[in-house]
N, C-alpha and C positions, 0 to 999 in steps of 0.2 A: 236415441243413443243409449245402449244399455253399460248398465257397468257389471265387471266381472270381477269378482270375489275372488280372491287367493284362495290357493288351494289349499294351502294351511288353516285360514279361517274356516273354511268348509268343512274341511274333519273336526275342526273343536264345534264345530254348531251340531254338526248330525254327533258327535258322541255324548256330547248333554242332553238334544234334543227325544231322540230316541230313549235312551233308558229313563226318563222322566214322562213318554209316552206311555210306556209300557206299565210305568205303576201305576199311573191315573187310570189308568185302563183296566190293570187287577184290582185296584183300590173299587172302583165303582162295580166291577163284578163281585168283591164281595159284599159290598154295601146291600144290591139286589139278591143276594145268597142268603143272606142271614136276615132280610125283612120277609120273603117267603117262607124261611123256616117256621118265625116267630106269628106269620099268619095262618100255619097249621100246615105249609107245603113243603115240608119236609125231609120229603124222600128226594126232589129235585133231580140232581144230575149222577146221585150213586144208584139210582134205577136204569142208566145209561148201558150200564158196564155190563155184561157178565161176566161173572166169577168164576174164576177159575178152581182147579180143584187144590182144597184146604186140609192141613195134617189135621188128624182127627184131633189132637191134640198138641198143645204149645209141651214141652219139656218143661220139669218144673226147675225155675230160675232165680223166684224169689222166694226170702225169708231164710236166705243163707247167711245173712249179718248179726253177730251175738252181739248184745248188747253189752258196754263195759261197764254197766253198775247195776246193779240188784235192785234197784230203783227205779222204775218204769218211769221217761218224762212225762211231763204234764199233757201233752199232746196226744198222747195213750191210757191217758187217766180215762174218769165218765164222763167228763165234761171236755176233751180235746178233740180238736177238729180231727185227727185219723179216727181217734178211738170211734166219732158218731159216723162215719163213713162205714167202718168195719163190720160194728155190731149188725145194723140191720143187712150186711152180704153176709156174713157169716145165719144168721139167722134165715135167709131166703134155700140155706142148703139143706133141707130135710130128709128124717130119715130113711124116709124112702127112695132117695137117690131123685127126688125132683129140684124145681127149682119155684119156690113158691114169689109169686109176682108183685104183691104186695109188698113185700123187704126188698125182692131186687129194686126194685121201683123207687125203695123209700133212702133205699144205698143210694142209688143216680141221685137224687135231689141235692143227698149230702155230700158228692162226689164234683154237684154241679157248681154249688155253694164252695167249695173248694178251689177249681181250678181256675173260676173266673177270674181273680184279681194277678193270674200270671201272663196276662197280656192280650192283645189283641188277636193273636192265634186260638189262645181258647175260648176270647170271648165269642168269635166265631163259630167254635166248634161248641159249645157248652150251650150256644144257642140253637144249634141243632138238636143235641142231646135233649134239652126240654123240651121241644113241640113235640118229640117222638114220648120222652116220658109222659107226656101233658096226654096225648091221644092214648096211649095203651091203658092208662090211668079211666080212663074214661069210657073204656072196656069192663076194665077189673073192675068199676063202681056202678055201669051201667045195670040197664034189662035185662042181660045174657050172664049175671055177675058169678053163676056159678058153675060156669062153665071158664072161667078165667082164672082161676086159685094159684093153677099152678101150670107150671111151660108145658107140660106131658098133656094138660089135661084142654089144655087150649086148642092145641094145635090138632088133637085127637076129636075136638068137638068141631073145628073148624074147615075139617078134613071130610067129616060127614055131613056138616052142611054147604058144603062143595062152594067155600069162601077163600081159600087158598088162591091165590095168583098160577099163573102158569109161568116156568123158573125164567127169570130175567127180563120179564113183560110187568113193567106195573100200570097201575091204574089210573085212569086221565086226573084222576080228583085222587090226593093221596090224601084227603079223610075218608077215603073211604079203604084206606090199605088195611089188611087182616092184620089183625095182633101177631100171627109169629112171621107175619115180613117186617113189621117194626121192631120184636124182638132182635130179630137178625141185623138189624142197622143198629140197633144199642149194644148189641154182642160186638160187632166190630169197632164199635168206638168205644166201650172198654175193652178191648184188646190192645188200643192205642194209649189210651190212659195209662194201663197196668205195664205196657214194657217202658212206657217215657217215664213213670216214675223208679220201676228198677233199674233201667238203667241211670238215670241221675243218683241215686243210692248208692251203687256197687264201684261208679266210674271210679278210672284213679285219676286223683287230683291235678295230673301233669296228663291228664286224657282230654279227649272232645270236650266243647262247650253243653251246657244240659239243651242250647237251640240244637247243638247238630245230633244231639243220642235222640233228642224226641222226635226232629225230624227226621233221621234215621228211622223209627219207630211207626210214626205215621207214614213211611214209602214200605213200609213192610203191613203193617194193616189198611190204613185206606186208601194212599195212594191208589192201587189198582181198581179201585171202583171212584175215581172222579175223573174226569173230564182231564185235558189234560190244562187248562187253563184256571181252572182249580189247585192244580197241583203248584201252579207257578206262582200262583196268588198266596199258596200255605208256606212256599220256600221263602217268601220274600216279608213276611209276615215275620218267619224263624229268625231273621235278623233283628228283633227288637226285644227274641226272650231272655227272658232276666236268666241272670250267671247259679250256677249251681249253688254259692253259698245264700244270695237270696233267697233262691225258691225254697233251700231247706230251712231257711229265717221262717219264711209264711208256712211251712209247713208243722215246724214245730220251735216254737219262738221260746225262746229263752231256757236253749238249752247248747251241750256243745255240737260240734259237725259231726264229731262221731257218735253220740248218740241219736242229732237227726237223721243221720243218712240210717241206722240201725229202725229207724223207729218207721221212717219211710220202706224202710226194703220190706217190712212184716206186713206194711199196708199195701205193696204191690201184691204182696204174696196171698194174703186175703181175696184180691181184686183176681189172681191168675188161678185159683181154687172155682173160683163163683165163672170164668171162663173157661177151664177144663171140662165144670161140669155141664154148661152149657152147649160147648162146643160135641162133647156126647151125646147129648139129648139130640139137638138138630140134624147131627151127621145120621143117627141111626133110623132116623123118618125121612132122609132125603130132602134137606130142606138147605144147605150151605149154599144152594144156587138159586138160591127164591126171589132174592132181590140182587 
């Protein structure tokens, strides 16, 4: 003899049961996301996608905030965590309109060292961003080391030794991916970086949460190259990131909002300079659709 449940208790079990399925479910996909990363396989499920076609350049957006005292905070000093993220992107842009890989490379670390303690979302992403810095790194110090200096010179040697990928096809083993298809997966995740922190910077106070401007951010840069069960996994992630005045706390501690959000917007603006000139290097070789 069976017994039959109200139909009332039926809708409260499937409405708890279901959305508590669904996060164990993204929960454990990113667990497997981010232990492949950190074992060097990297490229994963953004080698899925093709890319669509990208403006040659972002508009420039950041480093519109003046600062209201003549006194640079401590977090822009030599020893502040923007100022060490800065110096070496601003030093990877040389005069010859390259982008030398060595400081790009030495900026991510400082960049990587930054974002992690803002949540589960970046530690996600920050641990992508290093197995791709970790392999390009190991380029730039390998056998072939001078051939890797700088982005022009890379991709121009890697083009002649017929190492390039064919666009949107990657490789069964992504240790074995060419340096500028990992260039191009570190380009789009500072593209992610650099609008999530101008827009937390510039937001007005009585604006979006800094989860929904950087989510925002990431459905405009990598959204369209993940999977889409990725995408649900990074949405659901955004409900646990810390509130705008925290993140300008870690970003620049012990000073006021208005001079963190100022101090933050120059450091987007650094970060969207070192992507303008990226984003020119790659588009003029035919390479925005390589991974």
């Amino acid at each position: 003899m069976g017994v039959t449940l109200p139909s009332q208790v039926l809708r409260r079990w499937f409405r708890h049961a279901i959305p508590l399925a669904i996060s164990v479910l993204l929960l454990f996909y990113l667990c497997v996301w981010s232990l492949r990363a950190l074992s060097g396989c990297g490229s994963g499920a953004q080698s899925c996608i093709s890319e669509g076609p990208l403006p040659l350049q972002i508009q420039q957006q950041s480093g519109n905030l003046e600062a209201l005292e003549q006194e640079e905070p401590p977090c822009l000093g030599p020893q502040g965590m923007l100022s060490r993220i800065m110096r070496p992107f601003r030093a990877s842009l040389n005069p010859e309109g390259d982008v030398e890989l060595s400081q790009y490379l030495a900026g991510w670390r400082e960049l990587i060292r930054f974002l992690t303690p803002f949540g589960s979302i970046f530690t996600f992403a920050t641990s992508e961003a290093f197995a791709k810095v970790t392999a390009l790194e190991s380029q730039v110090h390998g056998p072939n080391a001078a051939h890797y200096t700088s982005l022009a010179g890379m991709v121009a040697w890697e083009r002649r030794a017929r190492l390039l990928e064919r666009p949107g096809i990657a490789p069964r083993d992504s240790a074995k991916n060419s340096g500028s298809r990992t260039m191009l997966l570190l380009h789009r995740a500072l593209r992610w970086s650099q609008l999530c922190l101008h827009r937390v910077a510039t937001g007005t106070p009585s604006g979006p949460e800094a989860g929904e401007l950087c989510n925002d951010a990431y459905d405009t840069a990598l959204g369209p190259h993940h999977p889409w069960l990725v995408r649900q996994a990074v949405r659901l992630a955004f409900l646990s990131f810390p509130g705008r005045g925290r993140l300008l706390e870690l970003a620049c501690p012990g000073t006021r909002e208005t001079e963190a959000r100022a101090a933050l917007d120059r450091a987007a603006g650094t970060l969207e300079d070192v992507y303008n000139r990226t984003q020119g290097l790659l588009a003029e070789r035919g390479l925005l659709q390589l991974a």
